[in-house]
Residue frames as qw, qx, qy, qz and C-alpha x, y, z in Angstrom:
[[0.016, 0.514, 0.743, -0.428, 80.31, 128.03, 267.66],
 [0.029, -0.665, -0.605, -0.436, 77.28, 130.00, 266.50],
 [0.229, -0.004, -0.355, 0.907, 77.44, 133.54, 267.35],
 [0.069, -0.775, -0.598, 0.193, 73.95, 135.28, 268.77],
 [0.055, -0.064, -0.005, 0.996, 74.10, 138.97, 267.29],
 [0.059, 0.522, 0.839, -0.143, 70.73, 140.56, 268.62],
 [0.047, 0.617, 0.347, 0.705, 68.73, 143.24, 266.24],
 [0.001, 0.403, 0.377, -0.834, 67.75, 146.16, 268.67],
 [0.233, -0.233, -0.335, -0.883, 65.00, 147.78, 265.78],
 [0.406, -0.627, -0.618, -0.244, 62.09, 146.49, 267.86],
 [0.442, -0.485, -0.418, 0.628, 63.41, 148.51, 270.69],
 [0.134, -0.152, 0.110, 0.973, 63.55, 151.14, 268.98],
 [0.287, -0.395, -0.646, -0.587, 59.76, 150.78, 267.18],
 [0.460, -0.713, -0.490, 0.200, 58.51, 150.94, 271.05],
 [0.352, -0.341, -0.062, 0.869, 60.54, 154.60, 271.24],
 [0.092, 0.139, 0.545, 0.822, 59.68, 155.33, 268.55],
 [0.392, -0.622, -0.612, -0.290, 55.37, 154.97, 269.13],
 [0.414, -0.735, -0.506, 0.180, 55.83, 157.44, 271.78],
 [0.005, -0.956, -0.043, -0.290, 58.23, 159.75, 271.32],
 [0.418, -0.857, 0.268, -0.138, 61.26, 160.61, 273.51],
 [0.380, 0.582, -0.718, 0.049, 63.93, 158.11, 274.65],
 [0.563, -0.053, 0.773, -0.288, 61.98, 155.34, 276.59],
 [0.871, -0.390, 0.130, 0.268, 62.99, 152.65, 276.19],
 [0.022, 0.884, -0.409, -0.226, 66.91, 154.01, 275.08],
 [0.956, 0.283, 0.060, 0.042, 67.93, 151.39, 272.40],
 [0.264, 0.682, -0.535, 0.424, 71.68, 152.37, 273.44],
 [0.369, -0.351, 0.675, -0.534, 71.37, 151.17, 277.14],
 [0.960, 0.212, 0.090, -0.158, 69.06, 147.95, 275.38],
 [0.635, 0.646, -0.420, 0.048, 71.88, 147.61, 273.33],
 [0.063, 0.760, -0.531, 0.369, 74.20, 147.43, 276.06],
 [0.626, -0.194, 0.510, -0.557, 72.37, 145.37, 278.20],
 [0.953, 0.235, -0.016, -0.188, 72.12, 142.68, 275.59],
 [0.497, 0.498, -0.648, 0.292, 76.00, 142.63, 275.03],
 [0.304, -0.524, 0.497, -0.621, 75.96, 142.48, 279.06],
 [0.805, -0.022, 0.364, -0.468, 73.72, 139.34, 279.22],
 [0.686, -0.078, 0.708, 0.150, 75.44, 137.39, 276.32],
 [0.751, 0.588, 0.297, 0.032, 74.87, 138.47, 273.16],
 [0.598, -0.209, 0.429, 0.644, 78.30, 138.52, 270.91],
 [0.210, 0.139, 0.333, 0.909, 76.99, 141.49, 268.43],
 [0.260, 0.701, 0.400, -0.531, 74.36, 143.84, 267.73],
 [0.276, 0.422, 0.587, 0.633, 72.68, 144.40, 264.49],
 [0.249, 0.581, 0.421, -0.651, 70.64, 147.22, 263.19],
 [0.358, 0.406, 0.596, 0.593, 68.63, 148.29, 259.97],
 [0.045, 0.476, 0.175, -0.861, 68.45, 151.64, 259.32],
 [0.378, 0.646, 0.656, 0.098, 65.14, 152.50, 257.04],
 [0.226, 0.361, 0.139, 0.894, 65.02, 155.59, 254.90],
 [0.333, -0.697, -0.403, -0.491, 62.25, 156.55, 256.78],
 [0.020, 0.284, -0.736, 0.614, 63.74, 155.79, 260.40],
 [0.669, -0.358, -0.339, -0.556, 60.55, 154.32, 261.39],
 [0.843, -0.464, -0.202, 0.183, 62.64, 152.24, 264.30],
 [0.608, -0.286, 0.138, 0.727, 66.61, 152.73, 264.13],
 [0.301, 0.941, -0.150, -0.038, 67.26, 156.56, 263.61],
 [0.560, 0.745, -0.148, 0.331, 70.66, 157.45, 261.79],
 [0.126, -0.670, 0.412, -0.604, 71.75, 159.22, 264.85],
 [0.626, -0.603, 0.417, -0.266, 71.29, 156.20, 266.94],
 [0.924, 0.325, 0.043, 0.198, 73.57, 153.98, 264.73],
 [0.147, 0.615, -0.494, 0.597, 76.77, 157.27, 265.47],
 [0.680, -0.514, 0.243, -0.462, 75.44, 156.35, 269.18],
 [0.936, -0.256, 0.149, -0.192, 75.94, 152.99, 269.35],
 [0.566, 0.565, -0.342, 0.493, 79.35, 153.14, 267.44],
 [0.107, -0.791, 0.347, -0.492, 80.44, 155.01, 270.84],
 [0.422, -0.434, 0.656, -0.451, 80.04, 152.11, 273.46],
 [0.981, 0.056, -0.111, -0.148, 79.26, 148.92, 271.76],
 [0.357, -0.616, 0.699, -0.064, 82.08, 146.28, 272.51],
 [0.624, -0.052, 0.737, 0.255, 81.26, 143.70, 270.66],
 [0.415, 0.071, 0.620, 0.662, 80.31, 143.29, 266.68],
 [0.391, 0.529, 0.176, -0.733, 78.21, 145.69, 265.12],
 [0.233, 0.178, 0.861, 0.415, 76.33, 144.52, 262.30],
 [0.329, 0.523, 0.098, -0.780, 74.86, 147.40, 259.95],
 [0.426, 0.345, 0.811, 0.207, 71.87, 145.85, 257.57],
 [0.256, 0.645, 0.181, -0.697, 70.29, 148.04, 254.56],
 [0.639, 0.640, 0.422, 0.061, 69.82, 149.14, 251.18],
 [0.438, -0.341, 0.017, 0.832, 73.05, 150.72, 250.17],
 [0.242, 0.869, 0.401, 0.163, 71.40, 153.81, 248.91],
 [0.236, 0.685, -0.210, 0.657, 73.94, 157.09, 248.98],
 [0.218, -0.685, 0.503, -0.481, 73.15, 157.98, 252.91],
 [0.983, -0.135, -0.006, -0.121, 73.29, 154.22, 253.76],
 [0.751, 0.265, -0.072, 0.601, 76.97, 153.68, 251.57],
 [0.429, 0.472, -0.405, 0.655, 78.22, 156.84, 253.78],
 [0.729, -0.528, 0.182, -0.395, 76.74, 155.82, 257.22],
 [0.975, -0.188, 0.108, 0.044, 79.06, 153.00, 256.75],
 [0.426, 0.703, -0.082, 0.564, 81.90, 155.03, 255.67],
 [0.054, -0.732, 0.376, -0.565, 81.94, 156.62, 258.90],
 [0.833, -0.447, 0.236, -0.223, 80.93, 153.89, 261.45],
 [0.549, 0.545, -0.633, 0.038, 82.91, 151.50, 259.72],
 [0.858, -0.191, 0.224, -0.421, 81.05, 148.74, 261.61],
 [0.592, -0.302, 0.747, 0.028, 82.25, 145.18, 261.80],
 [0.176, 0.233, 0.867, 0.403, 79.92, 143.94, 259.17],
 [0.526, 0.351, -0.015, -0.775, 77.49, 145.84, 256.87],
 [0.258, 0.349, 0.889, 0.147, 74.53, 143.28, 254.96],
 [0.160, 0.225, -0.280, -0.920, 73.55, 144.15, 252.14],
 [0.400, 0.538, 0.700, -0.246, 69.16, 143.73, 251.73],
 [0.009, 0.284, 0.600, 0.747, 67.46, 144.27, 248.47],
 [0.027, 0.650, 0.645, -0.401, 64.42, 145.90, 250.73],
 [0.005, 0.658, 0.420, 0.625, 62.28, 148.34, 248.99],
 [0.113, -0.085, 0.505, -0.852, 61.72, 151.46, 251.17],
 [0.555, -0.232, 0.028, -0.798, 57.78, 150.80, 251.93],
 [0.652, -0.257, -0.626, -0.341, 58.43, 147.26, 252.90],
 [0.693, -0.638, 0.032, -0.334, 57.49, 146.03, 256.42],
 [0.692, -0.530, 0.486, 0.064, 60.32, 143.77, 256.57],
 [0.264, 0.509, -0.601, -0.557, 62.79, 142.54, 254.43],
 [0.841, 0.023, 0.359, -0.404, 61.36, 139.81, 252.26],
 [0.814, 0.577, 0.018, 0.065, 63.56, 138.60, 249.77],
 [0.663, -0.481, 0.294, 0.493, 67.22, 138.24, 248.84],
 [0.271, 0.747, -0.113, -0.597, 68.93, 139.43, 246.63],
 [0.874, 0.432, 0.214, 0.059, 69.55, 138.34, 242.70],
 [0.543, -0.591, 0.298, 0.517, 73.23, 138.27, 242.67],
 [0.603, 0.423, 0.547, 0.399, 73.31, 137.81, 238.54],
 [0.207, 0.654, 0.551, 0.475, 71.41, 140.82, 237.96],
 [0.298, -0.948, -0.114, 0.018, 73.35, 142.76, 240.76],
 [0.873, -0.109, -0.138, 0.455, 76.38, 141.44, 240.31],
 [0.575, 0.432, -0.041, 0.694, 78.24, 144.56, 239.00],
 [0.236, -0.697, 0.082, -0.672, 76.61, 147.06, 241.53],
 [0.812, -0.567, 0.005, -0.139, 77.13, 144.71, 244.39],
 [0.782, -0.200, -0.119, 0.579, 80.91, 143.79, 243.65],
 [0.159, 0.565, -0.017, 0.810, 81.63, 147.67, 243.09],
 [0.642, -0.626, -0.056, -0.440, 80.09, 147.70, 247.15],
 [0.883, -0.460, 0.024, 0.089, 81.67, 144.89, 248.44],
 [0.643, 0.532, -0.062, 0.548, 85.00, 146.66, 246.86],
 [0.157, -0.713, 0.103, -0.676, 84.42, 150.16, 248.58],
 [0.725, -0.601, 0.291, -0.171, 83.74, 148.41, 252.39],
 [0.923, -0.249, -0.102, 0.275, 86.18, 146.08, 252.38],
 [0.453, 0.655, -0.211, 0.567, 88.92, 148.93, 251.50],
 [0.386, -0.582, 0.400, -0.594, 88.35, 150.36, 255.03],
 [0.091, 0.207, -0.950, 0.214, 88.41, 146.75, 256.43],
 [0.685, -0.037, 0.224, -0.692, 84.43, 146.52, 256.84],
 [0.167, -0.050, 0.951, 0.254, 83.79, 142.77, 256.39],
 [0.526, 0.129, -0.290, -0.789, 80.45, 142.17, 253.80],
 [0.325, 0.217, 0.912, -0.127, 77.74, 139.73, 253.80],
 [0.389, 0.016, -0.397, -0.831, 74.66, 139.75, 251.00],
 [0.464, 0.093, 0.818, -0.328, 71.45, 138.34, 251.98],
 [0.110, 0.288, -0.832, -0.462, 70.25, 135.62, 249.99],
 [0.849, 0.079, -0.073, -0.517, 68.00, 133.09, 249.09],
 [0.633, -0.393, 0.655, 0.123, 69.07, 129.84, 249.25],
 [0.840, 0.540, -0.012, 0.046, 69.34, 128.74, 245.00],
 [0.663, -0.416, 0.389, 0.486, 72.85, 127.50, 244.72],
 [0.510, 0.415, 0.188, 0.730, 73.81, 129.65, 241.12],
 [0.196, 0.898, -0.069, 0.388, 72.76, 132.67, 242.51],
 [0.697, -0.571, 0.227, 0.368, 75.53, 131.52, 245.64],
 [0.762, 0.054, 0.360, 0.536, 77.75, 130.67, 242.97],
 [0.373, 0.677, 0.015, 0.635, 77.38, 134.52, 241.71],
 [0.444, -0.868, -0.053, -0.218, 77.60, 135.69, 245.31],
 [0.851, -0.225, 0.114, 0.461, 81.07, 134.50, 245.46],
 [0.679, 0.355, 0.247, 0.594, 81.68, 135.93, 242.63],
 [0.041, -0.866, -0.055, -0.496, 81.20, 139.76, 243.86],
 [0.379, 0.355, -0.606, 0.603, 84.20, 139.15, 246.36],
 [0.609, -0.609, -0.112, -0.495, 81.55, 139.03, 249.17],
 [0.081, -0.387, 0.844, -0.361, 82.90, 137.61, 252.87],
 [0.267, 0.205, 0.813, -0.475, 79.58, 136.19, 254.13],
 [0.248, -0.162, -0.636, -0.713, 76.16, 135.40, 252.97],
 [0.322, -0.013, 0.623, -0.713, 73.13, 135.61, 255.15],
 [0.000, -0.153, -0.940, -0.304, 70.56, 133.39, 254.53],
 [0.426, -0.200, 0.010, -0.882, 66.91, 134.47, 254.29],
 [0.124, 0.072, -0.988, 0.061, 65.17, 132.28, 256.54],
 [0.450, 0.018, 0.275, -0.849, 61.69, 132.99, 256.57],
 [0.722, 0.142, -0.545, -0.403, 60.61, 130.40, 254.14],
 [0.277, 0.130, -0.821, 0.482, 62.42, 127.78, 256.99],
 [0.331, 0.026, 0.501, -0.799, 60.44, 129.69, 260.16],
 [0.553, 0.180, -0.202, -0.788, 57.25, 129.33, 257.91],
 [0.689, 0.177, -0.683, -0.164, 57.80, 125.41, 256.80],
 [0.149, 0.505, -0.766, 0.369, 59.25, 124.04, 260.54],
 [0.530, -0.049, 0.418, -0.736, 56.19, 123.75, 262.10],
 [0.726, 0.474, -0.182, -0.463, 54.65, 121.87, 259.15],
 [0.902, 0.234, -0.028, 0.361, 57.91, 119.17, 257.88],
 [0.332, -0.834, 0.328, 0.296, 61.18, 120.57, 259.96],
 [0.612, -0.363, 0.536, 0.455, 63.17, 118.41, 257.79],
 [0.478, 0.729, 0.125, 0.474, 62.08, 119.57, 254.35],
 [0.085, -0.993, -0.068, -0.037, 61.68, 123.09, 255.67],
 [0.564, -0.650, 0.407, 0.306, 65.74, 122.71, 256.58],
 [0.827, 0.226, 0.357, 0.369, 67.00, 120.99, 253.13],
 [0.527, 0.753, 0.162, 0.360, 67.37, 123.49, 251.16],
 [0.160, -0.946, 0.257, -0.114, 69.33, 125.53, 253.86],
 [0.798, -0.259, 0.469, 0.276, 71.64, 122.50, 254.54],
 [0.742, 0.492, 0.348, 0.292, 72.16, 122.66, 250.61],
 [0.105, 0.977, 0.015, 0.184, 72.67, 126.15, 250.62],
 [0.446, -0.841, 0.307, -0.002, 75.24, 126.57, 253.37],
 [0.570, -0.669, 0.377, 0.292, 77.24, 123.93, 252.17],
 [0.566, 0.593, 0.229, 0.525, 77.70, 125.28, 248.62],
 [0.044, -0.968, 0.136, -0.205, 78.64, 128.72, 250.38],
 [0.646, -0.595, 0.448, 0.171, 81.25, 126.92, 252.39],
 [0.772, 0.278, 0.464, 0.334, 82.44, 125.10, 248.98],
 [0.434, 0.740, 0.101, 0.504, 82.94, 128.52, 247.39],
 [0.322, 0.133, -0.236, 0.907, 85.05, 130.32, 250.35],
 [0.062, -0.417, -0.151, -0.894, 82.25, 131.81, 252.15],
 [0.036, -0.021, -0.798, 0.601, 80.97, 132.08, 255.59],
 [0.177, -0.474, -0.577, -0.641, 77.40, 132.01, 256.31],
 [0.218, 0.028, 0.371, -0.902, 74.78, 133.94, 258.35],
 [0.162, -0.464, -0.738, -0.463, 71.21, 133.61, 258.83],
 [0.024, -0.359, -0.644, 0.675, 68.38, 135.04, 259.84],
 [0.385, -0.040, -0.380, -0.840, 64.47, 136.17, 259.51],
 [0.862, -0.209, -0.206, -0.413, 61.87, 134.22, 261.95],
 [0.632, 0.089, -0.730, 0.247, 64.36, 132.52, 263.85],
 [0.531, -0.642, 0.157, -0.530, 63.08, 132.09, 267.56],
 [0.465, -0.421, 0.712, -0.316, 63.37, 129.40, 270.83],
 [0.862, 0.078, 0.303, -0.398, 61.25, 127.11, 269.04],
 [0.915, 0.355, 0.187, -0.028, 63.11, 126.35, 265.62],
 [0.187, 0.892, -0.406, 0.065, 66.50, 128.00, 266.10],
 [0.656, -0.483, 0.576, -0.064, 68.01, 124.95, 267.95],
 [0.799, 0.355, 0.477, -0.087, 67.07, 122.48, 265.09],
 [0.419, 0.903, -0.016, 0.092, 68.22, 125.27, 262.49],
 [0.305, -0.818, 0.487, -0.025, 71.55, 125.52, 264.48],
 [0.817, -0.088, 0.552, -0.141, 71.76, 121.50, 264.45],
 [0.790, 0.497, 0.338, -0.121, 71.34, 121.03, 260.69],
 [0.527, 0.842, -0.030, 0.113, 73.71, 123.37, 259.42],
 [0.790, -0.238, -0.131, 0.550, 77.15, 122.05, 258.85],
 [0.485, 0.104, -0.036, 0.867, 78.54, 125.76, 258.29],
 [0.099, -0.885, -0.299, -0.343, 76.72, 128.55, 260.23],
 [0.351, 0.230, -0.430, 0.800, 79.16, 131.27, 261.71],
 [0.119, 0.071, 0.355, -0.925, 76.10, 133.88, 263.05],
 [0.037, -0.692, -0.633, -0.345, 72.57, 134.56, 263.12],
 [0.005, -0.123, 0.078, -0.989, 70.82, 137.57, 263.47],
 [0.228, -0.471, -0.836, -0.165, 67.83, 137.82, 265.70],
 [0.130, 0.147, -0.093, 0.976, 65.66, 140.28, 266.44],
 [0.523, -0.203, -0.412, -0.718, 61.49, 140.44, 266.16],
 [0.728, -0.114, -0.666, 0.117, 61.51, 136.85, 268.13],
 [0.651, -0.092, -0.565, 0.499, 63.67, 137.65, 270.80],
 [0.024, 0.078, -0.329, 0.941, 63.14, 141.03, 271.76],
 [0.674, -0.286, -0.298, -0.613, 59.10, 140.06, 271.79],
 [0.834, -0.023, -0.519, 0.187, 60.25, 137.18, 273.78],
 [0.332, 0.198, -0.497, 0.777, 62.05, 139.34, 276.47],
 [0.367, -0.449, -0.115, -0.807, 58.75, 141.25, 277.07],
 [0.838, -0.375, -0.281, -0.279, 57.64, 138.03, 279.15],
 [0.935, -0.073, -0.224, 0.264, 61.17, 136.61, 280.33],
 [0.141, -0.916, 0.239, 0.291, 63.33, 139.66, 280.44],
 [0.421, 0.781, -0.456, -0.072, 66.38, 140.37, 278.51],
 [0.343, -0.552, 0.754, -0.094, 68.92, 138.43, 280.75],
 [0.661, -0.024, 0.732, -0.166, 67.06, 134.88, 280.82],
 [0.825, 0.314, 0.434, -0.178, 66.31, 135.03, 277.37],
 [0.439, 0.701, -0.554, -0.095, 69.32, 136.00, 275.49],
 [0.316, -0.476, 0.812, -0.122, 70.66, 133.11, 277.98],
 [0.793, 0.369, 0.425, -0.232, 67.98, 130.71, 276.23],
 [0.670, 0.737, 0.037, -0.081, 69.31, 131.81, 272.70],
 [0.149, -0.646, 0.748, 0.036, 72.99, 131.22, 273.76],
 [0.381, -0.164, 0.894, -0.171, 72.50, 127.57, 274.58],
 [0.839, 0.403, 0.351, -0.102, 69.91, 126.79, 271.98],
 [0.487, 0.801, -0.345, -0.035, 73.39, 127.65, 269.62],
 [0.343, -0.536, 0.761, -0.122, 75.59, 126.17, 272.23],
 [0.716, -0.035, 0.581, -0.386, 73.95, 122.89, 271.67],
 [0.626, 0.678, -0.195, -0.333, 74.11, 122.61, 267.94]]
């Protein structure tokens, strides 16, 4: 079964625009495991602009299920994950000034600085994912840098679904099961919501997790937390 591991950074972008500790993206956090969700991501930014540093040591204290830390492994990134020594750390090729990540990475033309990463975490037992694109050589070098997981970048998908669900889906079908062919588990996520996550779920014969965040926690605003992680269970359940 598809696991449901739910980004907290928009909780933290509403703290953040005011100041203090309302809303308290630790008690969010908590509350999502509470309702159903089977991890919890974050992406710390150099800037902190949502998730601060300090609430990534926080959430280390009282989370219970998986923690999934996303970034750019810059120096204080590669020893934030040193100490948490999180379930899974995903590695993003994000630039520090973008708005979101947009892009995966080029495994070729990272290879050596990404398997010299996916060396260092796995010593401590951290398990690795790289997020990707969906072109089946650069999989085929994402193996090769001893990676566990690949996360798929699924904006292009979100973008298409509306439009032709079943192109918009091919290439991820393709994708996933060349990643499964080379020993490698797969993630996704980026635009996945209620609408096209079911479908997405459906298609793919090898998807362990997704990561959702932007969607769902916008999505709560109307429905609360409870009813709609319970939505985003069962649109995985169903698959």
């Amino acid at each position: 079964m598809t696991k449901l591991s739910v980004n907290v950074n928009k909780i933290a972008t509403l703290r953040n625009a005011r100041g203090g500790n309302m809303p308290d993206v630790v008690q969010a956090a908590l509350h999502c495991e509470r309702f159903g969700a089977q991890g919890i991501t974050v992406h710390p930014r150099p800037d902190e602009r949502h998730i601060r540093y300090r609430d990534v040591y926080e959430l280390k204290k009282v989370l219970t299920t998986e923690f999934n830390i996303e970034g750019n492994p810059n120096d204080r990134f590669i020893k934030l994950i040193e100490d948490i020594k999180p379930t899974q750390v995903t590695l993003v090729p994000d630039a520090p000034d973008v708005l979101t990540s947009n892009a995966g990475w080029d495994a070729k033309t990272y290879f050596e600085h990404l398997s010299e990463l996916i060396k260092h975490f796995k010593s401590f037992g951290v398990r690795t994912s790289i997020f990707v694109g969906t072109d089946l050589e650069n999989l085929e070098w994402a193996a090769k840098t001893g990676t566990d997981r690949v996360e798929l970048y699924t904006e292009p998908y979100a973008a298409g679904f509306s439009i032709d669900a079943e192109t918009a889906v091919s290439p991820f079908i393709r994708a996933s099961q060349k990643a499964h062919d080379l020993g490698l588990q797969v993630n996704a996520g980026h635009d996945l919501n209620q609408e096209n996550l079911n479908f997405f779920a459906r298609k793919l014969p090898y998807l362990d997790e997704v990561s959702i965040g932007h969607a769902l926690i916008s999505e709560a605003i109307y429905d609360g937390l409870e009813l709609t992680i319970a939505r985003y269970r069962r649109a995985l359940e169903l698959n």
